[in-house]
C-alpha positions as CSV (number, residue, x, y, z in Angstrom):
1,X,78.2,132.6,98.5
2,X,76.5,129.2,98.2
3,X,77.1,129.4,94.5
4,X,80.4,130.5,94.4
5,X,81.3,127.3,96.5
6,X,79.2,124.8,94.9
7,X,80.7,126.2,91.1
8,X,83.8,126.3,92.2
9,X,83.7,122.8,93.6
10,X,82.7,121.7,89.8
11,X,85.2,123.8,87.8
12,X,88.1,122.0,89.8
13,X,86.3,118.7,90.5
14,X,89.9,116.8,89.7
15,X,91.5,118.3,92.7
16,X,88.2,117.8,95.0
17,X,88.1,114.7,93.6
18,X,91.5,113.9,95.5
19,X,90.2,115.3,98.9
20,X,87.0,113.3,98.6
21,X,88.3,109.9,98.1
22,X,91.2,110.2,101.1
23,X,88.1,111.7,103.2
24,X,86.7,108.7,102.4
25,X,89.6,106.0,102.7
26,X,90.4,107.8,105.9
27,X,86.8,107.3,107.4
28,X,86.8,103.4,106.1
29,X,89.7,102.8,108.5
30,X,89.0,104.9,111.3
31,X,85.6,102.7,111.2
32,X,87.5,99.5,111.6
33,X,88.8,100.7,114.8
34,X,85.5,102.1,116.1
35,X,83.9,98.9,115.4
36,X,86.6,97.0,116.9
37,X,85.6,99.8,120.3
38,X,82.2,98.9,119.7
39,X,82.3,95.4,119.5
40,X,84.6,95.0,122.3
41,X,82.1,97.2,124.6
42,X,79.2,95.2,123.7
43,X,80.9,91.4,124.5
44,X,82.8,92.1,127.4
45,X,85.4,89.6,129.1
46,X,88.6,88.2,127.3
47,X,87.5,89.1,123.5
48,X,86.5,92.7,124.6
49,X,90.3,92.8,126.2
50,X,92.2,91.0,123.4
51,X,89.6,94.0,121.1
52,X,90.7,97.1,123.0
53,X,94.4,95.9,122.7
54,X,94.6,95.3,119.2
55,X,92.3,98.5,118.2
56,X,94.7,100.4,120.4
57,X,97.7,99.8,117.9
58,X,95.6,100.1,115.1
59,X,94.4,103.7,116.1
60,X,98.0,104.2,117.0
61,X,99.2,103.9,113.6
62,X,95.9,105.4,111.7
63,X,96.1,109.0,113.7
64,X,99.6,108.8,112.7
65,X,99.1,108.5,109.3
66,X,95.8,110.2,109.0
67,X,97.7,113.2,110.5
68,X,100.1,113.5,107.8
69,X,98.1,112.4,105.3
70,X,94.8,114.3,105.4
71,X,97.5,117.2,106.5
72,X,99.2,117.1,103.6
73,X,96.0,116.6,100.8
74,X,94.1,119.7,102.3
75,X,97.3,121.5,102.5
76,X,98.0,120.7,98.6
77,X,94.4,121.6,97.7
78,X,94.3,124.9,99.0
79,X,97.7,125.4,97.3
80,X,96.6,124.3,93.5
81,X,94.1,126.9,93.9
82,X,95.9,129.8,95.1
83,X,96.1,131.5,91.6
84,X,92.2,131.0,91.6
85,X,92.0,133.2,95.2
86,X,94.2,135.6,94.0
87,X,91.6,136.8,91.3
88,X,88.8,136.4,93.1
89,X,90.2,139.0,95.5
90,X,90.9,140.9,92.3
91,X,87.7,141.3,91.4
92,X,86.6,142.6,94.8
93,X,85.6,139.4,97.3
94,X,87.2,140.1,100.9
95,X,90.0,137.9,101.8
96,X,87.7,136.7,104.7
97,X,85.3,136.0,102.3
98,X,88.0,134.0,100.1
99,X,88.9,131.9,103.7
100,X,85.0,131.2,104.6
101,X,84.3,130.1,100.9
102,X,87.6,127.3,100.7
103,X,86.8,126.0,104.3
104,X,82.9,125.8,103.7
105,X,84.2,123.3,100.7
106,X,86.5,121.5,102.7
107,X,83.6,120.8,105.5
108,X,81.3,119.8,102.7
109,X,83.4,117.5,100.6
110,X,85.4,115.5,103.7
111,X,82.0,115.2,105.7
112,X,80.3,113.7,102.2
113,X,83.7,111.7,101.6
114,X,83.4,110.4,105.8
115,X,80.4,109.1,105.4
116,X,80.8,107.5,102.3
117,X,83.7,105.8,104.0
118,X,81.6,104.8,106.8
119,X,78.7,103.3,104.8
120,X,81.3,101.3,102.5
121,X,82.6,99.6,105.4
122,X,80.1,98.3,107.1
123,X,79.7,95.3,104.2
124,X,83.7,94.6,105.0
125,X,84.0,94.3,108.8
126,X,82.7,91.0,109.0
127,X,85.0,89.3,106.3
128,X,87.9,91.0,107.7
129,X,86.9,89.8,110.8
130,X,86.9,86.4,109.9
131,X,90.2,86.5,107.8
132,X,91.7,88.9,109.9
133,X,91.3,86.7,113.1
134,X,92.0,83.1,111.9
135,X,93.5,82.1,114.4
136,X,91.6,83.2,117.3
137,X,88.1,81.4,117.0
138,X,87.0,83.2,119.5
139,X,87.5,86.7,117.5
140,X,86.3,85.2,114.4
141,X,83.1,84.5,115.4
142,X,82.0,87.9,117.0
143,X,79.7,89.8,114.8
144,X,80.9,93.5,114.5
145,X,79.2,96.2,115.5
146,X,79.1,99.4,113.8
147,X,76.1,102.0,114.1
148,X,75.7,105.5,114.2
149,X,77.3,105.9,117.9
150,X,80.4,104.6,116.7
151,X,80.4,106.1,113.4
152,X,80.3,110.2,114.4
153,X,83.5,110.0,116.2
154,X,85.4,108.9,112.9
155,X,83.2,111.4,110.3
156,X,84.2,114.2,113.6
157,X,88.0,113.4,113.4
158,X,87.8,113.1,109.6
159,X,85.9,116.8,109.3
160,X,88.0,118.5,112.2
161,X,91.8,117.1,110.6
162,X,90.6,117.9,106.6
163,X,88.8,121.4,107.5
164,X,91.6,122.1,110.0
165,X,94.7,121.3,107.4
166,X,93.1,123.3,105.0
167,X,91.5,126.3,106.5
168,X,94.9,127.3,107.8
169,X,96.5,127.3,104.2
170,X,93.2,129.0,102.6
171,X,94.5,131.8,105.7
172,X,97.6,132.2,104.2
173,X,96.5,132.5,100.5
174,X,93.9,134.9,101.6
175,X,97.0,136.5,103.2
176,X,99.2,136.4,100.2
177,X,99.0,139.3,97.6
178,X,97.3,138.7,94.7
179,X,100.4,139.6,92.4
180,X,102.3,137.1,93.7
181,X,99.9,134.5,93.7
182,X,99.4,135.2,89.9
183,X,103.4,134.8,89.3
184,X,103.9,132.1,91.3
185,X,101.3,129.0,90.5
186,X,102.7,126.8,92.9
187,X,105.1,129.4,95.6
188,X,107.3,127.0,97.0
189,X,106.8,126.2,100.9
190,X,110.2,126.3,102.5
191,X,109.4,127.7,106.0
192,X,108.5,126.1,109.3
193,X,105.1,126.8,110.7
194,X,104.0,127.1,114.7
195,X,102.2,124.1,113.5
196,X,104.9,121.9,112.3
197,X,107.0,123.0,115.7
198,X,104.5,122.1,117.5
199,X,103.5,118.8,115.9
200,X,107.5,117.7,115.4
201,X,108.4,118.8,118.5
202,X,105.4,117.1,120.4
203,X,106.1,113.6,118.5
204,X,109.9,113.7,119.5
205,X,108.8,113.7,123.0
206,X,106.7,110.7,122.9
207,X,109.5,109.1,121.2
208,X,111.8,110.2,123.6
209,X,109.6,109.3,126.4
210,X,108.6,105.5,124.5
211,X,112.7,105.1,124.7
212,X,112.8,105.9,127.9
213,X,110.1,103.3,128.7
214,X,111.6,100.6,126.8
215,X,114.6,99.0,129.1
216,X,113.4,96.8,131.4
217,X,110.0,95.4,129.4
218,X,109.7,92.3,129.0
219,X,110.0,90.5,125.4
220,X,106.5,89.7,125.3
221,X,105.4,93.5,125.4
222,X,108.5,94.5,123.9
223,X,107.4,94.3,120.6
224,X,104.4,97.0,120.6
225,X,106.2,100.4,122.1
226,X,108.4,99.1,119.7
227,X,105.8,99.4,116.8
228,X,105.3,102.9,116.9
229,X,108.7,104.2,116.7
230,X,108.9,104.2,113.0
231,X,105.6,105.9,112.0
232,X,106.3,108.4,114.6
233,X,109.5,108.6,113.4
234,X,108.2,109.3,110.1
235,X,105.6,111.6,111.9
236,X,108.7,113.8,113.1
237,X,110.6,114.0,109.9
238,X,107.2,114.8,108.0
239,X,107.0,118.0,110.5
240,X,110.5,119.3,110.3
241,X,110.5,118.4,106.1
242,X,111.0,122.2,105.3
243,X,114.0,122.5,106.6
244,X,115.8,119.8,104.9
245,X,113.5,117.9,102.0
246,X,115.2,119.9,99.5
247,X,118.5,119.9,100.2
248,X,118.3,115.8,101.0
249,X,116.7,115.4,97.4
250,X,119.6,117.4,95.4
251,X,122.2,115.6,97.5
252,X,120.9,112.1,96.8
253,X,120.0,112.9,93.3
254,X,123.3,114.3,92.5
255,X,125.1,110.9,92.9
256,X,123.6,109.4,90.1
257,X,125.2,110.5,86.7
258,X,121.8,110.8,84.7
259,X,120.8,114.0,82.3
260,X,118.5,115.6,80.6
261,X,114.9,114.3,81.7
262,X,116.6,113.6,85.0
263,X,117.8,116.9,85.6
264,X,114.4,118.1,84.7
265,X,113.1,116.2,87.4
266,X,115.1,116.3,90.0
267,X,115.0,120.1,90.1
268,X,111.3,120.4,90.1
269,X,111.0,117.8,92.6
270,X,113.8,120.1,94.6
271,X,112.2,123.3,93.8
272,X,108.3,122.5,94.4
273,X,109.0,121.3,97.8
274,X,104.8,121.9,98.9
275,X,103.9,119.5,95.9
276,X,106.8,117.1,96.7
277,X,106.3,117.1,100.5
278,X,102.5,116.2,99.8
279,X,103.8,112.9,98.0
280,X,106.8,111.7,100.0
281,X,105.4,112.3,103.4
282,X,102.9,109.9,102.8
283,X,105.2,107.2,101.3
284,X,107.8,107.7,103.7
285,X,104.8,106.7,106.8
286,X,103.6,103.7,104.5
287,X,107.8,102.0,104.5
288,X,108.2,102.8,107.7
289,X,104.9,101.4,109.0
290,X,106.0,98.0,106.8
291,X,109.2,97.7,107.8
292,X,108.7,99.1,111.8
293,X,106.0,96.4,112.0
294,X,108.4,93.4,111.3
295,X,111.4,95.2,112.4
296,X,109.9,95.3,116.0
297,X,108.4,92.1,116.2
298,X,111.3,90.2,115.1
299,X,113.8,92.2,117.1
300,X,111.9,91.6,120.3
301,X,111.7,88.1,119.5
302,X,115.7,87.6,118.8
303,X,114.7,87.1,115.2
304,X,111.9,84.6,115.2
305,X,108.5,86.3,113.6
306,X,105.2,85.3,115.0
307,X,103.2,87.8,112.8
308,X,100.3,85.7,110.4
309,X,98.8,87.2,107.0
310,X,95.8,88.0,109.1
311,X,97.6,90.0,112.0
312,X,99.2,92.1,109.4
313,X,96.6,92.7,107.2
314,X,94.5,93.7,110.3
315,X,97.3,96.1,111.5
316,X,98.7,97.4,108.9
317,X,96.2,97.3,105.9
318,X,94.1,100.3,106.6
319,X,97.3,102.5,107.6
320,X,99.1,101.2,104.5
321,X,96.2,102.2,102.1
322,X,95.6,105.4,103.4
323,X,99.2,106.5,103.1
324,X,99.6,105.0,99.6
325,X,96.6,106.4,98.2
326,X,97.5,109.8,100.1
327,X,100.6,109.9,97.9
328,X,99.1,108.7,94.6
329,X,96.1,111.5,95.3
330,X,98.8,114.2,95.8
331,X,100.0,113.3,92.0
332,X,96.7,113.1,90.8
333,X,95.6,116.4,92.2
334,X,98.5,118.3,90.6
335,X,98.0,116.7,87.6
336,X,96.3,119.5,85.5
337,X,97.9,122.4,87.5
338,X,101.1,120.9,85.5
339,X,100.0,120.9,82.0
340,X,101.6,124.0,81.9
341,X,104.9,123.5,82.9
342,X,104.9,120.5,80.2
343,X,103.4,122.4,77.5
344,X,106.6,125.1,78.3
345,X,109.3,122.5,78.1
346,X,108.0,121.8,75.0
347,X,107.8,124.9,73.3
348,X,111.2,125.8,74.8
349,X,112.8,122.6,72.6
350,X,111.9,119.6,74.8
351,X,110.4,116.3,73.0
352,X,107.4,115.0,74.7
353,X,109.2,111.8,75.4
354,X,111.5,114.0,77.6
355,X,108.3,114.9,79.1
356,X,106.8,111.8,80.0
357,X,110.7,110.3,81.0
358,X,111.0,113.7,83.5
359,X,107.8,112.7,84.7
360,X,109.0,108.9,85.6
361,X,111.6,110.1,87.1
362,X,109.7,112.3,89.1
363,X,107.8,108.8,91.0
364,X,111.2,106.9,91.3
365,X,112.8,110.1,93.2
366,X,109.3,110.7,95.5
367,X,110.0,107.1,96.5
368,X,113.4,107.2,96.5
369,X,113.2,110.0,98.8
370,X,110.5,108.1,100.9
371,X,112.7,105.2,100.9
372,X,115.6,106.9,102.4
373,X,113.5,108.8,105.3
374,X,111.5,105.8,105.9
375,X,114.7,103.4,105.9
376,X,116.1,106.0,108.6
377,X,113.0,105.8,110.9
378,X,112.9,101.7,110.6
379,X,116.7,102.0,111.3
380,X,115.5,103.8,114.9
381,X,113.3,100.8,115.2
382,X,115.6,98.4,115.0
383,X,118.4,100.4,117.0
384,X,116.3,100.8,119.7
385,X,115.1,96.8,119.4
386,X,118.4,95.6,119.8
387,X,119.4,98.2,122.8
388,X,116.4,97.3,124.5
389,X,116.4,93.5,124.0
390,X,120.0,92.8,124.2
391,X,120.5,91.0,120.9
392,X,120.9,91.6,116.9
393,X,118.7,94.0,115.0
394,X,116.3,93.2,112.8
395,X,115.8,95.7,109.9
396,X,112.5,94.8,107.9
397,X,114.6,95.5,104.5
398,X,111.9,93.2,103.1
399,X,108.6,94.2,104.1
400,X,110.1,97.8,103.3
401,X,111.4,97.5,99.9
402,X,108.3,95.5,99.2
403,X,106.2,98.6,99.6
404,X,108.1,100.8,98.0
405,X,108.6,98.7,94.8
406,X,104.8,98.5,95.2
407,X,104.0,102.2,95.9
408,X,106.7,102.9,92.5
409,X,104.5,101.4,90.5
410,X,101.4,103.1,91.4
411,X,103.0,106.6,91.5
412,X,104.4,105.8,88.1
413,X,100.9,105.4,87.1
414,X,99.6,108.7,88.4
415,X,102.5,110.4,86.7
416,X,102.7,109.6,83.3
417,X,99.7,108.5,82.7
418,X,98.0,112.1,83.1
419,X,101.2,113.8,81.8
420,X,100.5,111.8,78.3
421,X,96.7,113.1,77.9
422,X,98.6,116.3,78.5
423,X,100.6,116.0,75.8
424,X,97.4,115.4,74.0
425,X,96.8,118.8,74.0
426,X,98.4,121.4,71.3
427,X,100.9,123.8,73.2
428,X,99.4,127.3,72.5
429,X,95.7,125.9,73.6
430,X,97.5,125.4,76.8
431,X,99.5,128.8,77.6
432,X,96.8,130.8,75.7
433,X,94.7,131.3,78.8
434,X,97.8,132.4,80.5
């Protein structure tokens, strides 16, 4: 068996590849807030308080976001393989043996990807330390501490949430018949799972009960409940995506009176709604982090914003590069499963440059999507502000559209960029194996 996962592992290192690095992005800021823990344990008095309080939010927003993120990537790699399982359990290995095999290579790669993250890190706390707490003096000067105590909680929750995500999908394409799998590369996802009840269900009622909280604080702690409404926000509309993901992206893309390439796209994107979800759940966390963030702080303060480079960075710099890289891995990761869908649009007549312009299209509607969901959750944020506080809504437009413009340009990248070396390729080489 060892072989079998170790060569599989190499024959689809691009996808792997994918799981490793948000292991180990995931790991590299769940160890800022563990040293943050640390630290604060070993100084004590004021700095230890002003610590626990600012690690609190940080961990707040990086569960969130680890949640959906590390969700999704283990999710998407068990689904690129599924044609893979279905002839290994042609050719006589057990569906249970299929299930132990995909979650022995999810233990490996996301506890070699956590402590990767954990090692890289430890070079970086003490800069960000000092940037990240300019203002305070006091903060600035404490020297971080990060050892082996504090590191095995964050390579634990980065095992548990990778192997976790993606054992239960390697259950269901051990599950699936093998015919099917071979007919369908990529089977769409459109139903609900206990899982996704559960986990949208559950962050509605801490949202619920956050609003519930909310009149009656006082504008100096107004501003933090008020944080977390967007990414859980996001959280909740991640959960319940099946039910409406595709239906939001053919009614949003049907307003705009573009053919050809975009029709191309906007269908796939409709149709693959596993791959797509994968994508736009993490961009939708990363606007609505940005744009909650300033949204709340500005709101509770009747529009005057007391958040520095350093806060922000601190805050919302590890959350922000999780999600982002979580959605840029998802593209990555399908990459090469997709050189056969190009290679069939262009021996059914397409050009290769309606290729690569379906492809483009493809990042501006995953963040377009994002955009809208994420929009909606800062939207709560504000709402909720403005009943709470008693005065105008603030709506972090900027802050928002600033990371989206930003996360265009990097899904853009991890679109075309791989879909042009696919178009490298000569078109029966491709759907020969097939």
């Amino acid at each position: 068996m060892l072989k079998l996962v170790l060569s599989d592992l190499v024959a689809n290192i691009r996808v792997w590849l994918g799981t490793f690095f948000i292991a180990a992005a995931t790991a590299l800021v769940g160890a800022v807030v563990a040293s943050e823990i640390a630290t604060a344990i070993s100084v004590g008095g004021n700095e230890a308080l002003a610590l626990y309080g600012i690690s609190g939010v940080i961990a707040a927003f990086t569960i969130v976001t680890a949640l959906i993120v590390v969700g999704s990537v283990a999710g998407l790699t068990v689904t690129l393989q599924q044609r893979g399982y279905a002839l290994w359990q042609l050719v006589g290995i057990r569906p249970a043996l299929v299930r132990t095999v995909v979650t022995s290579q999810l233990l490996i790669v996301s506890l070699l990807g956590a402590v990767l993250g954990c090692v890289v890190a430890i070079p970086f706390l003490k800069p960000l330390y000092e940037y990240a707490f300019t203002d305070s003096p006091e903060l600035a000067a404490l020297t971080p501490r990060f050892g082996a105590g504090a590191a095995v909680p964050v390579v634990l929750f980065v095992v548990v949430v990778l192997t976790i995500g993606g054992s239960r999908s390697a259950g269901r394409a051990s599950r699936t018949p093998p015919i099917r799998s071979l007919r369908e590369t990529e089977p769409p996802d459109r139903r609900m799972t206990v899982a996704r009840w559960v986990g949208g269900l559950a962050t509605a009622g801490i949202i619920v009960a956050i609003l519930a909280s909310l009149p009656g604080t006082g504008p100096d702690t107004l501003a933090e409940p008020l944080m977390l409404i967007a990414p859980l926000t996001a959280g909740a509309l991640a959960a319940f995506g099946p039910l409406f993901l595709s239906r939001l992206v053919r009614a949003w893309t049907s307003l705009l009176p573009f053919e050809g390439s975009w029709y191309l796209a906007r269908n796939s994107t409709a149709f693959n709604v596993g791959r797509s979800t994968a994508t736009i759940s993490p961009l939708t966390v990363a606007i609505a982090l940005a744009g909650g963030l300033y949204s709340a702080n500005e709101t509770a303060s009747h529009g005057h914003s007391d958040l520095g480079t350093g806060a922000v960075v601190l805050l919302l710099g590890g959350p922000l590069l999780l999600a982002v890289l979580g959605a840029v891995a998802t593209v990555f990761m399908s990459s090469r499963r997709r050189e056969r869908e190009f290679a069939l649009i262009v021996a059914a007549g397409g050009t290769p440059g309606t290729v690569l312009t379906a492809a483009a299209w493809e990042a501006v509607i995953y963040v377009g999507t994002a955009l809208l969901l994420g929009g909606a959750s800062v939207l709560a944020t504000a709402l909720a502000g403005a009943w709470a506080a008693g005065g105008f809504p603030s709506f972090g437009a900027v802050p928002a559209l600033t990371v989206a413009l930003g996360s265009l340009v990097l899904v853009l990248a991890a679109t075309v960029l791989p879909t042009a070396v696919a178009l490298r390729h000569e078109v029966p080489s491709v759907l020969a194996p097939e």
